[in-house]
C-alpha positions in Angstrom: 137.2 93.8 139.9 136.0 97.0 137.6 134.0 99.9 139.2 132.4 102.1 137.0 130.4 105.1 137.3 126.7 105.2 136.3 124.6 108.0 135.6 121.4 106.8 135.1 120.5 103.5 136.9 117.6 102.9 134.3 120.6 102.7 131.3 122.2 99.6 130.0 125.9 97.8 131.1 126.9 96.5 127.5 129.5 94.0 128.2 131.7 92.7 124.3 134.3 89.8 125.5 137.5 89.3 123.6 139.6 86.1 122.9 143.2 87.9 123.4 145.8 86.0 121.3 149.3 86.8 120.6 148.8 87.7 117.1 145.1 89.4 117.1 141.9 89.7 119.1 138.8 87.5 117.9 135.4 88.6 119.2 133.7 86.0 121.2 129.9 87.7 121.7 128.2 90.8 123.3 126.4 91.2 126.1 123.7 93.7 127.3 122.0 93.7 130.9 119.5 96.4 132.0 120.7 98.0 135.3 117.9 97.8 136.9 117.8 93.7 136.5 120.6 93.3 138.2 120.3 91.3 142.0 123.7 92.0 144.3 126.2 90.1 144.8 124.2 87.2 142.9 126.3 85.1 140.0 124.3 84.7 137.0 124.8 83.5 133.5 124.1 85.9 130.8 124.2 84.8 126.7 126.5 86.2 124.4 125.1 87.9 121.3 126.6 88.9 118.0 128.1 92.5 117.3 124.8 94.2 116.1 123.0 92.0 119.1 120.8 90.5 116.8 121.4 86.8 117.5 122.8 84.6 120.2 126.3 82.7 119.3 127.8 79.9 121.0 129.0 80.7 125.0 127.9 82.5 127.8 129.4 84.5 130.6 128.9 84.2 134.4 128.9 87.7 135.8 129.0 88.4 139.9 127.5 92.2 139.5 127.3 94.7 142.6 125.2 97.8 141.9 124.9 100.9 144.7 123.3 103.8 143.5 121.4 106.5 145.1 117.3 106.0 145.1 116.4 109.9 145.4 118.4 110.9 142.4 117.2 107.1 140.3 113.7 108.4 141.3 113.9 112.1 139.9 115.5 110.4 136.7 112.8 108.2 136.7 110.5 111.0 136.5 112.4 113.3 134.7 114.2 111.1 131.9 116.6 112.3 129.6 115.5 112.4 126.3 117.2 111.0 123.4 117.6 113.3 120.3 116.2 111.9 117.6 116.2 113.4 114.1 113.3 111.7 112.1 112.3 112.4 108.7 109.0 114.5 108.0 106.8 112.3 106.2 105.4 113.4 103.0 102.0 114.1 102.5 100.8 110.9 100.6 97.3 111.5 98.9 96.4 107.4 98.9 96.7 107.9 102.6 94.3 110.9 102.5 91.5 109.3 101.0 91.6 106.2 102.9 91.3 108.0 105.7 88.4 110.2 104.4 86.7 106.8 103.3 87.5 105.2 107.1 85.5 108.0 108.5 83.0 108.2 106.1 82.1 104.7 107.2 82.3 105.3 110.9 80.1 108.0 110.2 77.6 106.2 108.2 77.7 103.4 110.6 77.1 105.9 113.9 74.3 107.5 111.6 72.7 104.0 111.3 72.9 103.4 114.8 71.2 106.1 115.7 68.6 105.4 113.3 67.9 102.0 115.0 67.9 103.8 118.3 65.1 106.1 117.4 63.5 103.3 115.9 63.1 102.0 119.0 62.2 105.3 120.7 59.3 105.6 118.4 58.1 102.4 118.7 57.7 101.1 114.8 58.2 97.8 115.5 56.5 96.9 119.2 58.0 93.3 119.7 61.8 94.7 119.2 60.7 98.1 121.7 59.4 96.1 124.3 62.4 94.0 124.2 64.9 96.8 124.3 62.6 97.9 127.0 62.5 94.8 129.0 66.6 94.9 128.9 66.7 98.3 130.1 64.8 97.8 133.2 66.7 94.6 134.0 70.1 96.7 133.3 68.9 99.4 135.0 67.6 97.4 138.4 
């Protein structure tokens, strides 16, 4: 039986099982179970991964898991997480990407602008048959 101490209930129990031999240890998978998936005193069967956890090899392991933690302090983390420090790059200013996204609003532009120009179309009444119809659907929308 191992007890271990958790900090933050919404973190991860990573779990790497060994095959201990006399003359060297040979890795037989990884696993990784979200604490907050874990059901009390129920035995469960949980596939072993690979060292970067990418894909499954061949076993599994049948873990009996107990977890007590405190609600009040799971629910402050919960709203008050701890962030991760993460150093990104800053991306560099790309001028492709620039005018691609000039020409994508351009477009939404134009097509608004056209739109609109339908709409007053309809407002002024150039052509009756597509008015009254727009009319029509309004009062049935509208009642």
């Amino acid at each position: 039986m191992f007890s271990l101490r958790v900090q933050d209930v919404h973190s991860l129990l990573e779990i790497t099982l060994f095959d201990e031999d006399k003359h060297r240890n040979e890795f037989l998978g990884r696993a990784v179970i979200p604490l907050l998936s874990i059901l009390s005193g129920e035995k469960r069967w949980y596939q072993l991964k690979d060292r970067k956890l990418r894909g499954t090899v061949k076993g599994q392991v049948q873990l009996e898991l107990d977890l007590v933690y405190n609600p009040v302090r799971a629910s402050i983390r919960t709203f008050n997480p701890r962030e991760t420090k993460i150093l990104a790059e800053e991306e560099k200013f790309k001028r492709h990407v620039l005018t691609h996204n000039i020409q994508r609003v351009a477009s939404l532009v134009r097509s608004i602008m056209s739109f609109w120009a339908w709409i007053q179309s309809l407002w002024e009444w150039e052509s009756t048959s597509r008015s009254l119809i727009a009319f029509v659907v309004f009062l049935v929308t509208v009642y």
